[in-house]
C-alpha positions as CSV (number, residue, x, y, z in Angstrom):
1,X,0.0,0.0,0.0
2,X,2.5,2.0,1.0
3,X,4.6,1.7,-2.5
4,X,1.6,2.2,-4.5
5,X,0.8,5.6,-2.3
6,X,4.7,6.5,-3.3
7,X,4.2,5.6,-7.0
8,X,0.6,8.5,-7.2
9,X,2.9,10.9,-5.4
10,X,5.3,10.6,-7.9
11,X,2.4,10.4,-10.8
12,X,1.0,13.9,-9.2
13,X,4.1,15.5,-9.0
14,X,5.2,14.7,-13.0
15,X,1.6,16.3,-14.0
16,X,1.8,19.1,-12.1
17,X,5.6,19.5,-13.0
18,X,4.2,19.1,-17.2
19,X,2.0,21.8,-16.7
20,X,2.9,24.5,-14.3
21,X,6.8,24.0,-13.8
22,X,9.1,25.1,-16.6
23,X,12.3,22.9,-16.3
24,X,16.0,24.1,-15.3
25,X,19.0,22.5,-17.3
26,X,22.0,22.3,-14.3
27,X,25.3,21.1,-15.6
28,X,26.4,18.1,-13.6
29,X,30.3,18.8,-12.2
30,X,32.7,16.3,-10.5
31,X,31.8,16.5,-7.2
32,X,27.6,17.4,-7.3
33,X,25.8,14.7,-5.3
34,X,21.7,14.5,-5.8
35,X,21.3,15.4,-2.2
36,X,24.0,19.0,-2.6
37,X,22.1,19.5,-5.9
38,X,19.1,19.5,-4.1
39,X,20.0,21.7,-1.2
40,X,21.5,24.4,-3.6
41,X,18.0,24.8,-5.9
42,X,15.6,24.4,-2.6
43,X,13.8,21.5,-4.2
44,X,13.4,17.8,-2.8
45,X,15.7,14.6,-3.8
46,X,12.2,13.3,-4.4
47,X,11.1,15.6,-7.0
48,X,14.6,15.5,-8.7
49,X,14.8,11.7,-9.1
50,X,10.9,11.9,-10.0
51,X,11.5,14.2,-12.8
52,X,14.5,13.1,-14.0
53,X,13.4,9.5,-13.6
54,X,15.9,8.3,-11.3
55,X,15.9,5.0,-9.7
56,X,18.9,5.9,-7.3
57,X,20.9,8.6,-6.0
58,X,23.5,8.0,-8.3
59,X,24.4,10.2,-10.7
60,X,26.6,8.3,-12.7
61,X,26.5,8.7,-16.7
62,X,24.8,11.8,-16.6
63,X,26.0,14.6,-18.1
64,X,22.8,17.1,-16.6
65,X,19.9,17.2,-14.7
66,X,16.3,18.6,-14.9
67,X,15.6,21.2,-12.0
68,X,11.7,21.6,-11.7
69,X,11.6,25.4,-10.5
70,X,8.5,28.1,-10.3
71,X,8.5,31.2,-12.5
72,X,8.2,34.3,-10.2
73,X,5.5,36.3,-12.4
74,X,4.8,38.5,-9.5
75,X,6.4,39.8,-6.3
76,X,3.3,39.0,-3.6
77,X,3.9,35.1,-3.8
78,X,7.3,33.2,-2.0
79,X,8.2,30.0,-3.6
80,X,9.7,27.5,-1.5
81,X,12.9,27.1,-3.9
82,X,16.2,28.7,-3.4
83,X,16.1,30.3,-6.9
84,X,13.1,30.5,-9.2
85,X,12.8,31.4,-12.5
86,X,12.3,35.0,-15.1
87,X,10.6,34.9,-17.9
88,X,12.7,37.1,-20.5
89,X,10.7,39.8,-21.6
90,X,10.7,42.8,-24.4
91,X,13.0,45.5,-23.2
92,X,14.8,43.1,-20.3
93,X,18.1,44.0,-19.4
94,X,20.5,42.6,-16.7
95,X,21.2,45.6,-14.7
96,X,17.2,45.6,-14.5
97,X,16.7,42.3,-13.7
98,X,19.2,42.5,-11.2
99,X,17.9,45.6,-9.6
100,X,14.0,43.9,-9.6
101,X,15.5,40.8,-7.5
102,X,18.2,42.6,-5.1
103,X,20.9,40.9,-6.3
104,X,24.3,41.7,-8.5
105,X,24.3,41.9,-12.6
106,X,27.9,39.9,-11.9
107,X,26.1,36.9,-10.2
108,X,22.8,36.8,-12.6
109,X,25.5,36.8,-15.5
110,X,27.4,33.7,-13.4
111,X,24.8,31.3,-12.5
112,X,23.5,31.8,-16.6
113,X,26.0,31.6,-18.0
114,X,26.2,30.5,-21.2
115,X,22.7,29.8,-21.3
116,X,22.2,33.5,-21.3
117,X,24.1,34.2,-24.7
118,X,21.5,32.5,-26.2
119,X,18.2,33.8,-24.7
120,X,15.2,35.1,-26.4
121,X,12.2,36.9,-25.7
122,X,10.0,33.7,-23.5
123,X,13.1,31.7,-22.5
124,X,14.1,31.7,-18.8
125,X,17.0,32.8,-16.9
126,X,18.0,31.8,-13.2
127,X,17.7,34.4,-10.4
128,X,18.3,34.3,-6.6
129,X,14.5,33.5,-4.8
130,X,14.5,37.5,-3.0
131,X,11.1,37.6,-1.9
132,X,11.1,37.5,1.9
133,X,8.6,34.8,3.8
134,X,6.6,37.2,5.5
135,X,4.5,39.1,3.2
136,X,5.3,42.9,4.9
137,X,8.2,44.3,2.3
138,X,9.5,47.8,3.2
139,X,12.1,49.6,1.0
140,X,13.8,53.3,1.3
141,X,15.4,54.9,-1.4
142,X,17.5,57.9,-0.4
143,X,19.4,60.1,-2.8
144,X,20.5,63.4,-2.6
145,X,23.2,65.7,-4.8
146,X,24.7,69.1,-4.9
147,X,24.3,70.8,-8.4
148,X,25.5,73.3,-10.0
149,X,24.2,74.6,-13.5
150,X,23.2,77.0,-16.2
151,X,19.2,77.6,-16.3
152,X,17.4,80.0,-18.9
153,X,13.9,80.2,-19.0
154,X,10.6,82.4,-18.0
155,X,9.1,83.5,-14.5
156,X,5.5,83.6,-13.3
157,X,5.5,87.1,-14.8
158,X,6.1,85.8,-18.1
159,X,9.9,87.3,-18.4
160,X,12.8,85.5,-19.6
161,X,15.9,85.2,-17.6
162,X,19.2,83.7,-17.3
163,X,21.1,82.6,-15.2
164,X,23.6,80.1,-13.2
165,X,22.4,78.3,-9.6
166,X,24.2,76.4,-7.0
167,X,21.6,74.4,-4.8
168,X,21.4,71.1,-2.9
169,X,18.3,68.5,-3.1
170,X,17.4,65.3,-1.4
171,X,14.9,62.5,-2.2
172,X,13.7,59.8,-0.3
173,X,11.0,57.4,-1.5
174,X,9.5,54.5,0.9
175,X,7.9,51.7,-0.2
176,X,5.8,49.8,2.1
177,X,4.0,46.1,0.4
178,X,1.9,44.1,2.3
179,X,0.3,41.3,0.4
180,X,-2.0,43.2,-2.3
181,X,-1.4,46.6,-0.6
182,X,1.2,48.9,-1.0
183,X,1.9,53.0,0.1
184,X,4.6,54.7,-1.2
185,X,5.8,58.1,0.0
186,X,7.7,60.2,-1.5
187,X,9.7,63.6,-0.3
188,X,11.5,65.7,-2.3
189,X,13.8,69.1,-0.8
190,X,15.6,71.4,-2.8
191,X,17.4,74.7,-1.4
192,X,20.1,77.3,-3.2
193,X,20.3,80.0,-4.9
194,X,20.4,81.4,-8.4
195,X,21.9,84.2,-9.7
196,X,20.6,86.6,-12.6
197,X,23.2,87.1,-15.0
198,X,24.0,90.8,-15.9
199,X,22.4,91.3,-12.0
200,X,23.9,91.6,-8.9
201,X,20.2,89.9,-7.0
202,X,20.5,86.6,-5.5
203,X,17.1,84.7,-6.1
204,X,16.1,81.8,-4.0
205,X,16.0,78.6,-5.3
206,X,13.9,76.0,-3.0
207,X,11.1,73.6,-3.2
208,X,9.0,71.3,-0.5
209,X,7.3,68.3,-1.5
210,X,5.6,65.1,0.5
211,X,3.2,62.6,-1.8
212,X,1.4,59.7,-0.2
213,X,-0.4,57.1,-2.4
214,X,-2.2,54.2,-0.8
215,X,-2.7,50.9,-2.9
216,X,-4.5,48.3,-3.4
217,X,-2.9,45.9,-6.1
218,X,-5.8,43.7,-8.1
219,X,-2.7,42.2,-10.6
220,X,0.5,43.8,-11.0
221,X,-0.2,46.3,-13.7
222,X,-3.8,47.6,-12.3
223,X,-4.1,49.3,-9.3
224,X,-7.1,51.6,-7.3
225,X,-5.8,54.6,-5.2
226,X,-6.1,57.2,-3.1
227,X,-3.5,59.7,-2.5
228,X,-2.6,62.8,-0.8
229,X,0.2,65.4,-2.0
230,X,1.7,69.1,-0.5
231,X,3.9,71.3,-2.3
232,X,5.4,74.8,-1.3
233,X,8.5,76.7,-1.0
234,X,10.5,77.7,2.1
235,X,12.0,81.8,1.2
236,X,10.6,84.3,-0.3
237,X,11.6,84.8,-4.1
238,X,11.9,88.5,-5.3
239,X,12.3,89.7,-9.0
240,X,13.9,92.8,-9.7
241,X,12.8,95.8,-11.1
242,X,14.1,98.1,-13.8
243,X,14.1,100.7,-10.8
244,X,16.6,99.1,-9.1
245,X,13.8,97.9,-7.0
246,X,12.8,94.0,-6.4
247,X,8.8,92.4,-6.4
248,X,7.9,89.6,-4.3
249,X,6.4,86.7,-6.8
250,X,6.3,84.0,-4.3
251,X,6.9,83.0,-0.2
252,X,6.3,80.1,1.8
253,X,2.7,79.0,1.6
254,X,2.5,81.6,-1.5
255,X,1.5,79.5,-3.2
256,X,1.1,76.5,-1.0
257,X,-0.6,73.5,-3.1
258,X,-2.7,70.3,-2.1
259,X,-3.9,67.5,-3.9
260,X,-6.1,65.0,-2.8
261,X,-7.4,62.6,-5.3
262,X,-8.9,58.2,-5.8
263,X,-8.1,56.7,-9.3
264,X,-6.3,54.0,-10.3
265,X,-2.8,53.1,-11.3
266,X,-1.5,51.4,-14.9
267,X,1.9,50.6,-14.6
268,X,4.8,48.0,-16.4
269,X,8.5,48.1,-16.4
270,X,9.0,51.6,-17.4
271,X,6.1,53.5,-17.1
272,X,3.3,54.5,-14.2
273,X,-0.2,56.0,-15.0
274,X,-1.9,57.8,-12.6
275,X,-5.8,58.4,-13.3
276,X,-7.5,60.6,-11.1
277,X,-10.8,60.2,-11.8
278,X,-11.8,62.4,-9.1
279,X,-9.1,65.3,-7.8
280,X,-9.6,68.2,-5.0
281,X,-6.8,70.7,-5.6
282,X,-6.4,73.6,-3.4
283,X,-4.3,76.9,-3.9
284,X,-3.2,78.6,-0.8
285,X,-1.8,82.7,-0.5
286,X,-1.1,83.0,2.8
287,X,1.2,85.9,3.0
288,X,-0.7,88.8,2.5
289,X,2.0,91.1,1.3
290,X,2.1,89.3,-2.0
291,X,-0.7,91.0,-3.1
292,X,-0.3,94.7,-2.4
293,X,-2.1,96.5,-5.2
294,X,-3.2,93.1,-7.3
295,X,-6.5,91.7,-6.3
296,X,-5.9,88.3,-7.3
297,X,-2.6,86.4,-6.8
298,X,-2.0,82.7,-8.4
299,X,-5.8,82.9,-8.9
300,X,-6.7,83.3,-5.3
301,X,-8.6,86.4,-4.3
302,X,-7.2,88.5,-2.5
303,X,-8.6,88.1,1.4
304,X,-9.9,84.2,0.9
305,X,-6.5,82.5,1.1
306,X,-7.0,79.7,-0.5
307,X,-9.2,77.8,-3.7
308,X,-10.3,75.1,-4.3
309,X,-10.8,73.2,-7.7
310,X,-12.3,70.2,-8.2
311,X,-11.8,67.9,-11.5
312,X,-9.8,65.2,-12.9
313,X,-6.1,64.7,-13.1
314,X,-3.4,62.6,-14.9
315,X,0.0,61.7,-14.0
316,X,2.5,59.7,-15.9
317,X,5.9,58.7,-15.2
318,X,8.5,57.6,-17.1
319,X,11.8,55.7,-16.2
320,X,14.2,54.2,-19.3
321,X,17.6,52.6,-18.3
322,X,19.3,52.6,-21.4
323,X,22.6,51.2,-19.5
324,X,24.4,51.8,-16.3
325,X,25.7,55.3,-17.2
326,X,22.8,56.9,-18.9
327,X,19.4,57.2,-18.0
328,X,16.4,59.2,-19.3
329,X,13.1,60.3,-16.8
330,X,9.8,61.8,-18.0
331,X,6.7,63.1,-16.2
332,X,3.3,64.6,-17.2
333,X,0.8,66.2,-15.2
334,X,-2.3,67.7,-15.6
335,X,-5.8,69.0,-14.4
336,X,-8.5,69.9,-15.8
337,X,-12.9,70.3,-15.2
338,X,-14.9,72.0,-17.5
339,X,-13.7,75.4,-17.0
340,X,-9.4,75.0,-16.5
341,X,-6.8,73.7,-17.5
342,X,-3.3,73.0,-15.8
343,X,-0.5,71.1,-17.3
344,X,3.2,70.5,-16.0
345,X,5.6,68.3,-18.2
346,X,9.4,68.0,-17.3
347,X,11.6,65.6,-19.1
348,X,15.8,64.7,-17.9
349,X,18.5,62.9,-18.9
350,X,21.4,61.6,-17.1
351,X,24.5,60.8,-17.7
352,X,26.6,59.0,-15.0
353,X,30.3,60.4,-15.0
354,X,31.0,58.2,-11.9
355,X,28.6,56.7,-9.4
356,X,28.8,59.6,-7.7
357,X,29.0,62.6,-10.2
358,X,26.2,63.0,-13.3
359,X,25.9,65.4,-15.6
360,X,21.6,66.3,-16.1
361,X,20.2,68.6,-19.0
362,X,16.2,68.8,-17.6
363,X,13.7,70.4,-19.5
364,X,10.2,71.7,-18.2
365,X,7.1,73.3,-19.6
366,X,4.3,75.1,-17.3
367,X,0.6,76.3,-18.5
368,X,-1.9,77.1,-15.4
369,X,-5.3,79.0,-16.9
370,X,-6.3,79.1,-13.5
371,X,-3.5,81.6,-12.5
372,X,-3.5,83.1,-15.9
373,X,-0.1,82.4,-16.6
374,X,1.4,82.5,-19.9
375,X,3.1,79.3,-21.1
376,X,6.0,79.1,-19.1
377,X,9.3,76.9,-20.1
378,X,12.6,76.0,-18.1
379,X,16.1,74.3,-19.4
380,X,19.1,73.8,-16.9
381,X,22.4,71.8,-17.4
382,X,23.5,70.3,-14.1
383,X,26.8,69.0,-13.2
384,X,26.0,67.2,-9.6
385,X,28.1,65.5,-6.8
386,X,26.2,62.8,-4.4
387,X,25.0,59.7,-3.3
388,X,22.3,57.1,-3.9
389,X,21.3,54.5,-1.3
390,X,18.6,52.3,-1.3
């Protein structure tokens, strides 16, 4: 009874394997042993020997053995094996695949090799089993650089300037997984200075920025939200006058802005889409000295303090490694309801000099109809010195 319960075991496990298990070709060396074999991949003697058809431990004659392994399609479900198996996809690349499992390009490049020479789009390479037993996953990213650059472009009053900036930024993204929910936060900091050429004015050059986005992750590429976001500045910016004198165009909390918004997230390798199908923005002019003799200031009337709009939103980002050295980012955002329209697009690419120094030419284009802005556009070359951490 016993044998014949061994033998439907076995029977079970070569179905399931022919259907659901993608097979792994190892290389028998000199001194491998079933059992070490075994132990290395995380699987049982019992499934080797079934799939391989194997009557003993021995070994002998063979030149390779069939390792029965899982593919790891998503990151929400831990396999039991030691390393588990990637499909190769359309755009793959090591450094990527690498980065995705926590591990080194140098050791996904060894334990493939020369399988991996040969690859195509479908085939399956060998990666190290990184997904943690318990289910709670939380990751912090921190980066942060001091740049220094050329920027020419327009101000909120529409005038074209030019001139060089030193400043210093920081960014630190979180994110927290739990099963199918996820938050991510994000903070961004930027403070320096820039300096008008042809002018002797010192401008402030600073930024303050927290997102939240809250999760819930029905596959990997589809996901409902709800988020929260702040943005400000920290020092008042002044613009000079052809009187020798300076105006005041923006302070802390002048503006301030909020976003609260529910959508859902599209997302792949490359690219996140943000639809906010439902998006409270609110303006706030808290300094009352920026208005002095205007009666509205960023579209908030002077003596309310703040605005609220209510609409839709979209936000895209986009991330493309083209190799270890260069790199190129994209976003889009915009707003709109039946009577506005707001849209902020900024693209960058980076070129890695050393690990530690890059060299960034960032491009940016503002339109607000709400404020009444005119189209507004941005270019800066940065040369920056940091670090990046995660």
């Amino acid at each position: 009874m016993k044998y014949f319960l061994n033998l439907l075991l076995i029977f079970s496990f070569l179905s399931l394997t022919a259907q659901d298990s993608p097979l792994w070709t190892h290389k028998i060396q000199t001194k491998d042993q079933l059992h070490t074999i075994a132990q290395y991949y995380g699987v049982s003697v019992q499934s080797l020997k079934a799939v391989n058809e194997l009557s003993s431990n021995k070994l002998d004659g063979l030149a390779s053995l069939k390792i029965p392994l899982s593919v790891q399609h998503n990151f929400y479900k831990r396999f039991a094996e030691n390393y588990v198996l990637h499909e190769i996809k359309e755009g793959d690349q090591l450094h990527k695949v690498a980065e995705k499992y926590k591990t080194s390009i140098e050791l996904v490049r060894k334990i493939n090799a020369p399988h991996l020479s040969g690859a195509d789009i479908g085939d399956y390479m060998l990666v190290p089993n990184t997904i943690p037993l318990h289910p709670a996953i939380n990751k912090l990213t921190i980066s942060a650089f001091l740049s220094f650059g050329f920027f020419s472009g327009t101000n909120w009053s529409g005038e074209r300037s030019t001139n060089y900036n030193l400043r210093a930024s920081i960014n630190l993204q979180n994110i927290y997984k739990k099963n199918h929910f996820q938050i991510r936060t994000r903070f961004n900091s930027m403070l320096g200075y820039r300096h008008e050429i042809g002018d002797h004015l010192l401008k402030n050059l600073d930024r303050f920025e927290l997102r939240n986005q809250f999760l819930y992750y029905i596959k990997p590429s589809f996901s409902p939200y709800i988020s929260g976001a702040f943005r400000t500045q920290y020092l008042p910016t002044y613009l000079p006058l052809e009187n020798g004198g300076k105006q005041l165009i923006s302070d802390f909390m002048a503006p301030g802005i909020s976003k609260a918004s529910i959508g859902f997230l599209m997302s792949n390798d490359v690219l996140d889409v943000n639809f906010g199908l439902y998006e409270l923005k609110t303006l706030y002019v808290l300094e009352e000295k920026m208005y002095e003799e205007r009666a509205i200031v960023f579209g908030v009337p002077k003596g309310d303090r703040k605005a609220h709009l209510h609409g839709m939103s979209l936000n895209a980002d986009l991330n493309v490694y083209e190799n270890q050295k260069l790199n190129y980012q994209a976003s889009l955002f915009a707003f709109a309801n039946l009577d506005i329209f707001s849209i902020e697009f900024r693209g960058e690419a980076n070129y890695r000099l050393t690990k530690q120094i890059k060299l960034s030419f960032i491009g940016e284009v503002f339109y607000d109809k709400f404020i009444e802005a005119d189209l507004q556009y941005r270019t800066e070359l940065l040369l920056s010195v940091g670090f990046h951490k995660s």
